[in-house]
C-alpha positions as CSV (number, residue, x, y, z in Angstrom):
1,X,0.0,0.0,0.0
2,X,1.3,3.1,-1.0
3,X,1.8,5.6,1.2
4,X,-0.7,8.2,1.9
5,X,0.6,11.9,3.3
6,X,-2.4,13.9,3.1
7,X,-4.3,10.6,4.6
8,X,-1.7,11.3,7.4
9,X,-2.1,14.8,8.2
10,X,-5.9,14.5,8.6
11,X,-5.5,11.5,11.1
12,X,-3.2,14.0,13.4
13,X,-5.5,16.5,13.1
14,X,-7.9,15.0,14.4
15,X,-6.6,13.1,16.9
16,X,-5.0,16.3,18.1
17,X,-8.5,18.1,18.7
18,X,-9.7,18.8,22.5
19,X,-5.7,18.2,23.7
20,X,-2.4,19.7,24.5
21,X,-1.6,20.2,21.2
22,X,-4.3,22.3,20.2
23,X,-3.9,24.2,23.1
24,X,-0.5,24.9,22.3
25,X,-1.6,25.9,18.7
26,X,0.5,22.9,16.6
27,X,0.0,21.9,13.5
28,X,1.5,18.9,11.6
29,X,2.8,20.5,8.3
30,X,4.7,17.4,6.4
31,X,5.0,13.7,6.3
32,X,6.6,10.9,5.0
33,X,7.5,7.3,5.2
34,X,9.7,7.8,7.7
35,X,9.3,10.8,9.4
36,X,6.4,13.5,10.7
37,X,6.7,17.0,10.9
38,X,4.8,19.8,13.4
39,X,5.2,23.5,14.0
40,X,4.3,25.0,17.4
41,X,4.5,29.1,17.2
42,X,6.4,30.9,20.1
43,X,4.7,33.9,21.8
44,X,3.7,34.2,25.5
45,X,1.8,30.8,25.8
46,X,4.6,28.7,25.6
47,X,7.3,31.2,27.3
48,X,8.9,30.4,30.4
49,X,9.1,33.5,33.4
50,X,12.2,35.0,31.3
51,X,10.5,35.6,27.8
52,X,12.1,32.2,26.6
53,X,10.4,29.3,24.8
54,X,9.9,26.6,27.7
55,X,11.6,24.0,27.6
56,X,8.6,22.3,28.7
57,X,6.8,23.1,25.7
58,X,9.7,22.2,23.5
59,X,9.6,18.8,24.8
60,X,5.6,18.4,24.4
61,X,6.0,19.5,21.0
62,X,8.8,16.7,20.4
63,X,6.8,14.1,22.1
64,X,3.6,14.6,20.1
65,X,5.1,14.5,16.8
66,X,7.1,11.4,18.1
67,X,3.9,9.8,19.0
68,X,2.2,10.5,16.2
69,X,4.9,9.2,13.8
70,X,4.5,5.8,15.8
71,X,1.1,5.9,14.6
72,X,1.8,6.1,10.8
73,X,3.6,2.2,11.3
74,X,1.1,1.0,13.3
75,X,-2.7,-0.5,12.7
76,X,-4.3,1.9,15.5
77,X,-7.3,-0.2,15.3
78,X,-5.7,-3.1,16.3
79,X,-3.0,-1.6,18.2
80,X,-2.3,1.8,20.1
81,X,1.3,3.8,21.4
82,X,1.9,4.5,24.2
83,X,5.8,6.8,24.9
84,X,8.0,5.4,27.9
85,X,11.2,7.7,27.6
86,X,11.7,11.2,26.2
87,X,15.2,12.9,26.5
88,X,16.0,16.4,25.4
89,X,19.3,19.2,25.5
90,X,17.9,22.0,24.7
91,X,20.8,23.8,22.6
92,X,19.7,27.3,21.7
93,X,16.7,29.7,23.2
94,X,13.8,31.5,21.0
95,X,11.7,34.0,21.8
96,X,9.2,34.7,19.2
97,X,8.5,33.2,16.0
98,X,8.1,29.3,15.1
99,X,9.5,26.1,16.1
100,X,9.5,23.0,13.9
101,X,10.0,19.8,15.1
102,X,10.9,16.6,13.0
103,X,10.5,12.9,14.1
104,X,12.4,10.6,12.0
105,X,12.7,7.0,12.6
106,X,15.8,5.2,14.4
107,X,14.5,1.7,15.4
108,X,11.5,0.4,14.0
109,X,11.1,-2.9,15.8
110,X,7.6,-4.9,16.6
111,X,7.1,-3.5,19.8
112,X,9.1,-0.6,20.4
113,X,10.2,2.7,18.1
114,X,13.0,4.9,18.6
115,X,12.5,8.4,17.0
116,X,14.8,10.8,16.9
117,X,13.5,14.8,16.8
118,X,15.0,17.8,15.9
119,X,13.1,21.1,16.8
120,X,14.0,24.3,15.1
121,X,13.5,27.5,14.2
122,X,12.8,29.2,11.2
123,X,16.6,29.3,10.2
124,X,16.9,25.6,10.3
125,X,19.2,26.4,13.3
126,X,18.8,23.7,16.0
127,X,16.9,24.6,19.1
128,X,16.6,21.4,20.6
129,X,17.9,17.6,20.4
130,X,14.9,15.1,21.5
131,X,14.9,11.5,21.5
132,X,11.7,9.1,22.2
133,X,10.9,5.6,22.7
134,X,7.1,4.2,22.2
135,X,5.8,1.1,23.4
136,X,3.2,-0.6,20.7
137,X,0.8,-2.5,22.5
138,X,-2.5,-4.9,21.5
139,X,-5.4,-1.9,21.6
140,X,-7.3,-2.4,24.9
141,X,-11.2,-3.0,25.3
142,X,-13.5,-0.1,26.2
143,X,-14.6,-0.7,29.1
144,X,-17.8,-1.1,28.3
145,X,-17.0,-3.7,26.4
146,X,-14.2,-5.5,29.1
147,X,-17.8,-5.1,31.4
148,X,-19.6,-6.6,29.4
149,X,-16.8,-9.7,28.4
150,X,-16.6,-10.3,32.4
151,X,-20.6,-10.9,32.9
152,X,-20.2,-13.5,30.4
């Protein structure tokens, strides 16, 4: 099956509605076999007390479009990620403006990915070096349905 970019994009959209990355305004801009791209603007909202991008908000930009590239190798009807280590060094500070980050696949094994990310700024200049490891695991019941599978 070939692969499907724009197919992608819409998925992350809308598994990004009502969460932290809507809050924090990001928006997955590019895709490919092997990697995911997202952009997260820097104003106020994501600042840290001295006018800095957090690096908080750095990481949580790096972990969801780590997460969500885990998704794109994965059935997520049948199956569902969840992350169980995040590193970062956070290499140069922004104040305004847009960050980028790009997840691009280390380790693609069965049950666990390793994606490297790189966030940046509008210069290509690197902001931050972020590394995540997902765990893919069966997709669990509702629980309506796991109450309903015990009262049989």
């Amino acid at each position: 099956m070939a692969f499907d970019r724009e197919k992608v994009l819409d998925m992350c959209k809308r598994f990004s509605k009502n969460t932290l990355m809507e809050t924090l305004e990001m928006e997955f801009t590019d895709a490919g076999e092997t990697f995911l791209e997202a952009k997260m603007p820097v104003n106020s909202r994501v600042h840290q007390p001295m006018g800095l991008l957090h690096g908080g908000a750095t990481v949580a930009l790096a972990e969801s479009v780590g997460s969500a590239a885990s998704l794109m190798l994965i059935n997520p009807e049948v199956q569902e990620v969840r992350g169980i280590e995040i590193s970062a060094n956070h290499l140069r500070s922004k104040r305004d403006g847009v960050v980028t980050g790009t997840a691009r696949i280390i380790h693609q094994g069965r049950s666990l990915h390793l994606w490297e990310i790189k966030v940046t700024d509008e210069q290509g200049r690197l902001i931050s070096l972020c590394k995540i490891t997902n765990m893919v695991l069966p997709r669990k019941k509702s629980s309506e349905q796991s109450t309903v599978g015990a009262s049989q």
